[in-house]
FIPADO-980895 format. One record per residue: x, y, z negated of N, C-alpha, C, O, CB in turn; residue number from 1; residue in three letters. Coordinates in steps of 0.001 Angstrom, whole numbers, plus 500000, padded with zeros to 6 digits. Atoms other than C-alpha are relative to their C-alpha. Glycine has a CB too. Example, Ala and Ser with C-alpha at 12.3 -4.5 7.8 and 13.67 -1.06 7.14 Angstrom:
BEGIN
   n_east   n_north     n_up   ca_east   ca_north    ca_up   c_east   c_north     c_up   o_east   o_north     o_up   cb_east   cb_north    cb_up    nr   rest
   500890    498810   500000    512300     495500   492200   500900    501200   500000   501936    501181   499335    499008     500027   498754     1    ALA
   499180    498810   500060    513670     498940   492860   499230    501090   499270   499739    502198   499101    500414     500462   501415     2    SER
This chain:
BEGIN
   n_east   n_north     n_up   ca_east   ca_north    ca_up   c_east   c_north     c_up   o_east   o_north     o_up   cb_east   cb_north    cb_up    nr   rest
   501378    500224   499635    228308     942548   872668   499248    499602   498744   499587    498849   497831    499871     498919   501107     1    UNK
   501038    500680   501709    225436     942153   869889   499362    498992   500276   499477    498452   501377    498641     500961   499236     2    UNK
   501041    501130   499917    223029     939605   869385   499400    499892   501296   499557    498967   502093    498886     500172   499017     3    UNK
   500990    499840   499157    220588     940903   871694   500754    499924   501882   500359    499628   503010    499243     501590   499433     4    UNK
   499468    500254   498386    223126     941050   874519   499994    498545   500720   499888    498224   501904    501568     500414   500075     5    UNK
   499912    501346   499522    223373     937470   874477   498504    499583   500625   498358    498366   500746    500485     499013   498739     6    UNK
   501317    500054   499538    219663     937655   875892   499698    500500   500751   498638    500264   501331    499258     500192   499463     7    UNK
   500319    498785   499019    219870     940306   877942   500153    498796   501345   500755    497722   501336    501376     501679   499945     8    UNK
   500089    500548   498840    219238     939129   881420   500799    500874   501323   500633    502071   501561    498504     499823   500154     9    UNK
   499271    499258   498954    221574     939890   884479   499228    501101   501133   498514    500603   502004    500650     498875   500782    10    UNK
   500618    498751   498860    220267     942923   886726   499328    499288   500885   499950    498319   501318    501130     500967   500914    11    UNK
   500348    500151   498556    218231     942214   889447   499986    497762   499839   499778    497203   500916    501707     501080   501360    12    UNK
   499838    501342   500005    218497     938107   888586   498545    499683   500467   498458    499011   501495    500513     499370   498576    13    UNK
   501592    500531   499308    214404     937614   889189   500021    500268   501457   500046    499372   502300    498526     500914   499364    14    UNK
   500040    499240   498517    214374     939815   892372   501217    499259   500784   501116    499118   502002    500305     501903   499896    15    UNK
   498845    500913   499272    217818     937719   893243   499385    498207   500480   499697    497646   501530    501493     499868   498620    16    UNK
   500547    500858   500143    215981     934625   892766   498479    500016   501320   498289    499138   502163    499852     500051   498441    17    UNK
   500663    500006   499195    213039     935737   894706   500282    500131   501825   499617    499679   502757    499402     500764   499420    18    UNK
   499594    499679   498472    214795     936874   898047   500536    498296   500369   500360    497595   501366    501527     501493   500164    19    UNK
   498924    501682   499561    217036     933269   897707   498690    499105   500404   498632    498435   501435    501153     498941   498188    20    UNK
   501275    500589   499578    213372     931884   897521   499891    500173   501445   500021    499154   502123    498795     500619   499294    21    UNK
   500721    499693   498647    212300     933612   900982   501224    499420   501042   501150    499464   502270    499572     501890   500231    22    UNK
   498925    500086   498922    215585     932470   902428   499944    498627   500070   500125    498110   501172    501501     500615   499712    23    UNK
   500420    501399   499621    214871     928939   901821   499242    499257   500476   499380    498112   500907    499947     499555   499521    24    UNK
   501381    500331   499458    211419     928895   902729   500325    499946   501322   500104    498906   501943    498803     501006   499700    25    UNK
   499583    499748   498786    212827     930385   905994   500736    498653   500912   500499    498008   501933    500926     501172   499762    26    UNK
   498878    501193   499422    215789     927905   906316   499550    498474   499742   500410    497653   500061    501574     500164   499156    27    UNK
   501210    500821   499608    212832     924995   905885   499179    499845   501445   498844    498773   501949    499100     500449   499159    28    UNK
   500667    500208   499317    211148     925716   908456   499913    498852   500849   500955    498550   501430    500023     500797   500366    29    UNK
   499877    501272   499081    209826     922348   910493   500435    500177   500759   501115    499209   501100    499178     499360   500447    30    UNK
   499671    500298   498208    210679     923325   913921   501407    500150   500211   501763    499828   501344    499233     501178   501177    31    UNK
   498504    500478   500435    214532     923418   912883   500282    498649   500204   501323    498191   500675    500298     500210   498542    32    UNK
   499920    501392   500962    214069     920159   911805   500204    498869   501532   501054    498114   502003    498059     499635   498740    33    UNK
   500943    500993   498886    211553     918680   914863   500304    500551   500756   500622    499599   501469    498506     499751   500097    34    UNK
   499895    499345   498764    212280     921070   917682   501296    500074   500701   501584    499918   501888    499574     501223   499832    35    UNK
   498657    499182   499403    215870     922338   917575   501208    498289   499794   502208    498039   500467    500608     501972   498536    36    UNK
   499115    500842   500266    217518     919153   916268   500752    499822   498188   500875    498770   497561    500957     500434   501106    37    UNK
   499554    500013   501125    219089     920310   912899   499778    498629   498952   498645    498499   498487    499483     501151   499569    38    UNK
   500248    501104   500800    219576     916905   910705   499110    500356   499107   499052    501582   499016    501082     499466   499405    39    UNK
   500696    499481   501113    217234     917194   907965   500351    499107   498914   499674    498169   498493    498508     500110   500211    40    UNK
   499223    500706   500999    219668     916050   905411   500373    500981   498867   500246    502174   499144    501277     499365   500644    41    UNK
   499272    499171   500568    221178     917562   902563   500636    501157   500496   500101    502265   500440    500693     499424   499593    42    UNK
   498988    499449   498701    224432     918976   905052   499243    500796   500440   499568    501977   500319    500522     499051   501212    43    UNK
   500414    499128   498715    221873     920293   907503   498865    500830   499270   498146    501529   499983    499386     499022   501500    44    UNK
   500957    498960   500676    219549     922138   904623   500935    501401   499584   500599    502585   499555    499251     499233   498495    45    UNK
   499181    499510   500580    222610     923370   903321   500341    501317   501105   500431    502534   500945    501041     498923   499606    46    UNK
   499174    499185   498628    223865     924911   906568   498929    501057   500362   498980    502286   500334    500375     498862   501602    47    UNK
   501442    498522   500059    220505     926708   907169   499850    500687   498993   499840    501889   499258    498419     499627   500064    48    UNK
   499927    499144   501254    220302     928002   903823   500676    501584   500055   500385    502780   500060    500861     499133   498990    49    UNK
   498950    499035   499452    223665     929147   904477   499547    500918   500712   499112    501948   500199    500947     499474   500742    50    UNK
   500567    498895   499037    222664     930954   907569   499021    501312   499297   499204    502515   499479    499019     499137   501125    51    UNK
   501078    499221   500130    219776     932544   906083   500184    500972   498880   499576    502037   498776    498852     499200   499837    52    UNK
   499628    499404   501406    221387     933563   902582   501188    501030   500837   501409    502215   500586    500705     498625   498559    53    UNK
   498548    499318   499485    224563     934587   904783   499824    501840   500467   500326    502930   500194    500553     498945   501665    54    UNK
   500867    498694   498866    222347     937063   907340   499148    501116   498618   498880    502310   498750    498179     498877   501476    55    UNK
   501016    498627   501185    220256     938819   903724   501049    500712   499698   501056    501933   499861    499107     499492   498231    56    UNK
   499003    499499   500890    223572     939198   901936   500725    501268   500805   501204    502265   500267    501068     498756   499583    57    UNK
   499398    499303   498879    224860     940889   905200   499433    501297   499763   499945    502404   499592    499706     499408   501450    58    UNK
   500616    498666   499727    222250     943025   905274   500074    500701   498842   500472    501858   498981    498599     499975   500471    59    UNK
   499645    499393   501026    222403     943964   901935   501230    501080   499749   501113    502259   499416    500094     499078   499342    60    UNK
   498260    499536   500056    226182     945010   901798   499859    501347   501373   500729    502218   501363    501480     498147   500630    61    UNK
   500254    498591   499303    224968     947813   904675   500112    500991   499593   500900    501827   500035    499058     500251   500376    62    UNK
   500716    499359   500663    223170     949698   902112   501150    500765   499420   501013    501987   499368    499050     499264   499188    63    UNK
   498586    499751   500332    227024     950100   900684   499762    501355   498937   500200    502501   499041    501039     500331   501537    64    UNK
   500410    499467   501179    225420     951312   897290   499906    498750   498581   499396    497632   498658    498518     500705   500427    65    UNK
   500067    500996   500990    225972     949741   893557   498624    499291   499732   498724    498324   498977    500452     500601   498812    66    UNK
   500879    500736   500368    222387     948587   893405   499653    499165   501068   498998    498175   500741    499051     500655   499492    67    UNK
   500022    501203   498962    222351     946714   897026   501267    499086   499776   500995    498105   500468    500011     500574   501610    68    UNK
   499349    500551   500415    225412     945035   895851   499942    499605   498645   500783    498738   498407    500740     500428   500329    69    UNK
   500258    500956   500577    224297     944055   892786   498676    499231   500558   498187    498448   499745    500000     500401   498747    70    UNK
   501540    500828   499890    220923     942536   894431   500913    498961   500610   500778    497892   500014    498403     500698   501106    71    UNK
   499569    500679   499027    223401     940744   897273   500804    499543   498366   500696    500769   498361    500717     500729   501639    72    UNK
   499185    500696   501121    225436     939280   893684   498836    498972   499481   498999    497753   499416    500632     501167   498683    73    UNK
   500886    500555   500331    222154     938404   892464   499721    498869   501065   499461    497755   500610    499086     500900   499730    74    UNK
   500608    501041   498798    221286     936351   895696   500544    498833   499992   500023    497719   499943    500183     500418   501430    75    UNK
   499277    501164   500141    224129     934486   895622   500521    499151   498741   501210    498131   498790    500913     500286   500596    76    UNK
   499934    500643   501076    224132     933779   891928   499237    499056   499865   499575    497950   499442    499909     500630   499139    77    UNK
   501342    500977   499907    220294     932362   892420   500475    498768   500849   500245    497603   500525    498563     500802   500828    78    UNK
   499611    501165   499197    221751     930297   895040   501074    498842   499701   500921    497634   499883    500385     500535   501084    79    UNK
   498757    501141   500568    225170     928654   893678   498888    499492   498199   498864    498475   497506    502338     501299   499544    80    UNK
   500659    501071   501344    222814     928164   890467   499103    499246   500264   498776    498609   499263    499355     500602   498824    81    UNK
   500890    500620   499663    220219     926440   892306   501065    498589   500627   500832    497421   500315    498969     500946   500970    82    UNK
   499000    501443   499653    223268     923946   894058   500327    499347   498761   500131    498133   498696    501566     500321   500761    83    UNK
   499961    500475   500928    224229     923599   890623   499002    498630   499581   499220    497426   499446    499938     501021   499392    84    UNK
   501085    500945   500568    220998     922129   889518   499699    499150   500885   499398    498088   500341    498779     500580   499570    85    UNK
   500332    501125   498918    220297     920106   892632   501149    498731   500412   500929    497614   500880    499720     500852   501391    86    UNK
   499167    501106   500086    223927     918573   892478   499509    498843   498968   499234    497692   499306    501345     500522   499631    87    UNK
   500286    500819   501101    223086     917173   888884   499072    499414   500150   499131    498222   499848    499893     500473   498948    88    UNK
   501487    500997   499104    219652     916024   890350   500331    499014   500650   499764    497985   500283    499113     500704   501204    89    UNK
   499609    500966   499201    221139     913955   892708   500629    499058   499329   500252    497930   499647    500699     500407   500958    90    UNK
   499316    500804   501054    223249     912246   890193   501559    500379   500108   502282    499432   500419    499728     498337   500224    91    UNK
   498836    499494   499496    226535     914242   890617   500284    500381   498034   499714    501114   497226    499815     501498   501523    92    UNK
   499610    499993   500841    228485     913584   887731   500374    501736   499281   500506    502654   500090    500868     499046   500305    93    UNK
   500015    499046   500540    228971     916545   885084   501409    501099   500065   501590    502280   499768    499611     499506   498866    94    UNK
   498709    499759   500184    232713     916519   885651   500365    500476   501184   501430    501087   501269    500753     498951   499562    95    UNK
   499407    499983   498835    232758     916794   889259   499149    501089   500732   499013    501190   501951    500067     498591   500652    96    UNK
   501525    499150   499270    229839     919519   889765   500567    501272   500208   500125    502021   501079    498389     500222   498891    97    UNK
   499467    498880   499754    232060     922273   889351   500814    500415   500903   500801    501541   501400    500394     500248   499249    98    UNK
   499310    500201   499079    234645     921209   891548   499019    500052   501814   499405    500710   502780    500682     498601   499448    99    UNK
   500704    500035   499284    231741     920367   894039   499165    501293   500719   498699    501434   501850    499498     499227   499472   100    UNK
   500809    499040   499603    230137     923656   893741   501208    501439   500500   500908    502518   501012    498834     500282   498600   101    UNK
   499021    499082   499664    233241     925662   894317   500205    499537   501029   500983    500350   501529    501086     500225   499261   102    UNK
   499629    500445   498916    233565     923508   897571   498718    501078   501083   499047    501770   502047    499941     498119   499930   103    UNK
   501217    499832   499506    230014     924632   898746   500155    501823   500111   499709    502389   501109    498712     499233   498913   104    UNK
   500252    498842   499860    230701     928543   897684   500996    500081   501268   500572    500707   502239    500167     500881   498712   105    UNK
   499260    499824   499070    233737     928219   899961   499866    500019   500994   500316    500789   501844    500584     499587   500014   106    UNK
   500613    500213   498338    232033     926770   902726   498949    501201   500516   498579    501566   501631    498995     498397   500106   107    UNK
   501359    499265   499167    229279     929205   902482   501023    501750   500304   500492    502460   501157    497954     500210   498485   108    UNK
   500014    499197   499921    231556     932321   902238   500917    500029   501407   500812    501035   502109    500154     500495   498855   109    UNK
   499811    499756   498416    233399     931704   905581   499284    499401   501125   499712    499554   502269    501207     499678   500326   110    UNK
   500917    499919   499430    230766     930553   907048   499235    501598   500060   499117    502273   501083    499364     498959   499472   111    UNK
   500961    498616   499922    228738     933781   906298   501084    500993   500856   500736    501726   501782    499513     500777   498150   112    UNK
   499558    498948   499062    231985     935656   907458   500006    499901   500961   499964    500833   501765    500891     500406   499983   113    UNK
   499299    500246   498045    232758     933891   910685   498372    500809   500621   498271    501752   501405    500269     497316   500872   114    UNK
   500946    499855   499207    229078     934062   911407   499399    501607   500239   498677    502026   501143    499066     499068   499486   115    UNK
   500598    498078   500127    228500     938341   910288   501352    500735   501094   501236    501727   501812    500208     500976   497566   116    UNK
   498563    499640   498564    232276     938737   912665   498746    499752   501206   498025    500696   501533    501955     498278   500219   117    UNK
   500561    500135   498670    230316     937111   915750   498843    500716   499950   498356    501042   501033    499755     498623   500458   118    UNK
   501330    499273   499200    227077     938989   915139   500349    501684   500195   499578    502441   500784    498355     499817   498897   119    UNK
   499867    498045   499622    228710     943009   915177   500795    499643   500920   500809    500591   501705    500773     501406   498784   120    UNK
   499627    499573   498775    230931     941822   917911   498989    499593   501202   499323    499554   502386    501348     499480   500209   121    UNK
   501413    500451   498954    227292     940687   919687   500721    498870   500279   500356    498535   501406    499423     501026   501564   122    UNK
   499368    501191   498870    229413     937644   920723   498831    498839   499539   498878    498423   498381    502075     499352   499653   123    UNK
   500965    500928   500571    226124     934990   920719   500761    498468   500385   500499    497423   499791    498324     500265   500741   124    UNK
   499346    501106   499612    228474     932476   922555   501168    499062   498804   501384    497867   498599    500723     500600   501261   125    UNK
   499398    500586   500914    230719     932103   919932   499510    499677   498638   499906    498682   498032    500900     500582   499937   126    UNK
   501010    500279   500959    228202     932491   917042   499385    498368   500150   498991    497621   499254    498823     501155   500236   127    UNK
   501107    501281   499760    226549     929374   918719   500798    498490   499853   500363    497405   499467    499259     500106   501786   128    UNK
   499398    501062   500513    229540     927278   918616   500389    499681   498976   500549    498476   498784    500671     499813   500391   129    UNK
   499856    500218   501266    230402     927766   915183   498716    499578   499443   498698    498542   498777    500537     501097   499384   130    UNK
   501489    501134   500603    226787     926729   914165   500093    498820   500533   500119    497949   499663    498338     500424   500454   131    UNK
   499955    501384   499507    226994     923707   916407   501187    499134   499041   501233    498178   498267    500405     500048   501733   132    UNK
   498731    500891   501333    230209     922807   914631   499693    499829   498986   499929    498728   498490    501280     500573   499506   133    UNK
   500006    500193   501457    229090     923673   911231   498996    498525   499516   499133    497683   498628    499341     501539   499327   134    UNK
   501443    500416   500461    225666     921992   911318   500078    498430   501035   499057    497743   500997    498466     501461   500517   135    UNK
   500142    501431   499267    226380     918651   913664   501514    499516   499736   502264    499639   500705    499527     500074   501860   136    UNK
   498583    500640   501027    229592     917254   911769   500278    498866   501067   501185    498744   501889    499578     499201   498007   137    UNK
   499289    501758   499372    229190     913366   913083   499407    500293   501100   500360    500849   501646    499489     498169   499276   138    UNK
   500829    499681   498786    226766     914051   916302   500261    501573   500654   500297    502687   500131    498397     499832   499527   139    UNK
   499915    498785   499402    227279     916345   918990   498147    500542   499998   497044    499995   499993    500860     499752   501678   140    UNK
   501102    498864   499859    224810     919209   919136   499163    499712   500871   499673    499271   501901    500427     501290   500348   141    UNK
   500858    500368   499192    221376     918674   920810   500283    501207   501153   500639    502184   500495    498545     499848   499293   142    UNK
   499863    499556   499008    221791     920677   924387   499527    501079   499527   498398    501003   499042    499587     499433   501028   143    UNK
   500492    498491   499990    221385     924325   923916   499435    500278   498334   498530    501031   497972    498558     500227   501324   144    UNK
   500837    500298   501709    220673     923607   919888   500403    501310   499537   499616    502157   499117    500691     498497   498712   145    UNK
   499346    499315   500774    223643     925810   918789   499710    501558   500674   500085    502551   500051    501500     499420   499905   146    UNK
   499739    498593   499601    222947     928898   921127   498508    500317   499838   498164    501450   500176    500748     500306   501584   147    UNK
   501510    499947   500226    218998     928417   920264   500226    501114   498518   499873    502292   498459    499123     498094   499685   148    UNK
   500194    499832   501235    219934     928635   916107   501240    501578   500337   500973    502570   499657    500389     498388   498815   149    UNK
   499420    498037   499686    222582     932262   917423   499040    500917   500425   499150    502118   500178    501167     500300   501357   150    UNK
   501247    498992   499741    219270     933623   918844   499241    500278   499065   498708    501386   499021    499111     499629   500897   151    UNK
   500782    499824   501264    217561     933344   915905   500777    500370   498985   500025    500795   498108    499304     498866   499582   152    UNK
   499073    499646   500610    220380     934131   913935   499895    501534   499787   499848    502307   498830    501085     499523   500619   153    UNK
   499562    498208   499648    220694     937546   915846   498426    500772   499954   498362    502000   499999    500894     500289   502064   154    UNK
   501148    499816   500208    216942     937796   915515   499383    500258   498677   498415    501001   498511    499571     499155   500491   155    UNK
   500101    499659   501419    216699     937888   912055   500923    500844   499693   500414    501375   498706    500080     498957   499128   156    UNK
   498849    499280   500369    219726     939928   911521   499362    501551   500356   499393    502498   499570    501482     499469   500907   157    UNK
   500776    498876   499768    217738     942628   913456   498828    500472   499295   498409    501619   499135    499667     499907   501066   158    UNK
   501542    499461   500705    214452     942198   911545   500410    500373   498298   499798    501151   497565    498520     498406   500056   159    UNK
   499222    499731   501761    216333     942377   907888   500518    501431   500254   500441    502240   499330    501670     498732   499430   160    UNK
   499432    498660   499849    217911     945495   909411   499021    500881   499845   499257    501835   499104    500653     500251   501225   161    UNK
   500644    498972   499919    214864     947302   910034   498730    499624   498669   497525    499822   498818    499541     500228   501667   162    UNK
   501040    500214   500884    213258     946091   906446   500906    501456   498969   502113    501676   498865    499797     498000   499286   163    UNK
   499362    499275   500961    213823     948884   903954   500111    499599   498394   499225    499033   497754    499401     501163   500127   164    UNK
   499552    500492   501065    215765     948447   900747   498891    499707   498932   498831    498666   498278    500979     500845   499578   165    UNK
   500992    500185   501068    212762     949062   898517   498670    498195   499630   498095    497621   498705    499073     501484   500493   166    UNK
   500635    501176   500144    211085     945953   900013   501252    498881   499407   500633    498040   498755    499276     499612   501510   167    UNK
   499142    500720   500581    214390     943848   898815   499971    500422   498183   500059    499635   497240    501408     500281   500851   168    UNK
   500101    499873   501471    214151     945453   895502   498764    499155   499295   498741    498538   498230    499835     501546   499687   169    UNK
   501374    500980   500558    210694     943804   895077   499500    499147   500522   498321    498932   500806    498913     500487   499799   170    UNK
   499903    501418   499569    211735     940662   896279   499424    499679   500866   498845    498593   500824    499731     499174   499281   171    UNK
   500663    501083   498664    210409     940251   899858   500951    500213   501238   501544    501266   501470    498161     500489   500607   172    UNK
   499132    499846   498523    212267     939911   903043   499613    498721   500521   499575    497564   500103    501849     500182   499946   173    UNK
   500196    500877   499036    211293     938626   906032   500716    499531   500999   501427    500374   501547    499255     500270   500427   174    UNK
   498884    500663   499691    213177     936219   907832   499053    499526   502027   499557    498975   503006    500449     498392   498404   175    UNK
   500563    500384   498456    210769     935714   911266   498450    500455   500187   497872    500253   501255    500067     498204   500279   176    UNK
């Protein structure tokens, strides 16, 4: 690699950055928060995130072409580098951030699978208990919380389906 490579910027890293944007904005939303129950903690930002990064990446990997798989690389690069920086924010020692953030990719990548398994076998029942589990750790699930956040789950999963690739190339996807 020459000089200049060391500058070069990874493919698709802005446009990766921008979709991770729309997926957080998404997995913000107040009425998560105030309506459905979701803690509004660290844990329970995390877990929506998840969801929302899980359901793009999904859709991405459809497309089952080298430039929707590098955007879905990009997504999740923007994202483990954004935990990065928000561990060290918090005050998460320098030594333990790596270890920490390899905990977090783990969690998010069987999470994303369990949850992309339950949405092609349509199963919303089981989708709903694995969110309840993921996302209410010490507290049981507010009544009907976990099969609320599988409707919306499977609701977005449909509207990402019918967005075409070109709008992901120039960083927008809509999440509701």
């Amino acid at each position: 690699m020459g000089l200049l490579g060391l500058f070069r910027r990874p493919p698709h890293e802005r446009t990766g950055f921008a979709l991770y944007g729309a997926a957080v904005a998404a997995a913000r939303a107040p009425h998560f928060y105030a309506e459905i129950g979701v803690p509004d903690t660290a844990a329970g930002r995390f877990e929506l995130v998840t969801l929302h990064v899980g359901l793009l990446i999904r859709r991405l990997r459809t497309e089952r072409d080298k430039t929707a798989d590098a955007l879905g690389q990009a997504v999740f690069d923007a994202m483990f580098g954004d935990m990065d920086v928000n561990l060290r924010e918090m005050g998460i020692g320098d030594l333990s951030v790596g270890k920490r953030v390899k905990m977090l990719w783990e969690g998010f990548h069987g999470r994303a699978q369990g949850y992309g398994e339950a949405l092609d076998a349509e199963d919303l029942p089981r989708l709903a208990d694995a969110l309840a589990r993921n996302i209410w750790v010490k507290d049981p699930a507010p009544e009907g919380a976990g099969a609320t956040l599988a409707a919306h789950a499977a609701q977005v999963s449909v509207m990402l389906a019918g967005q075409e690739m070109a709008s992901f190339l120039r960083g927008e996807a809509r999440f509701a």
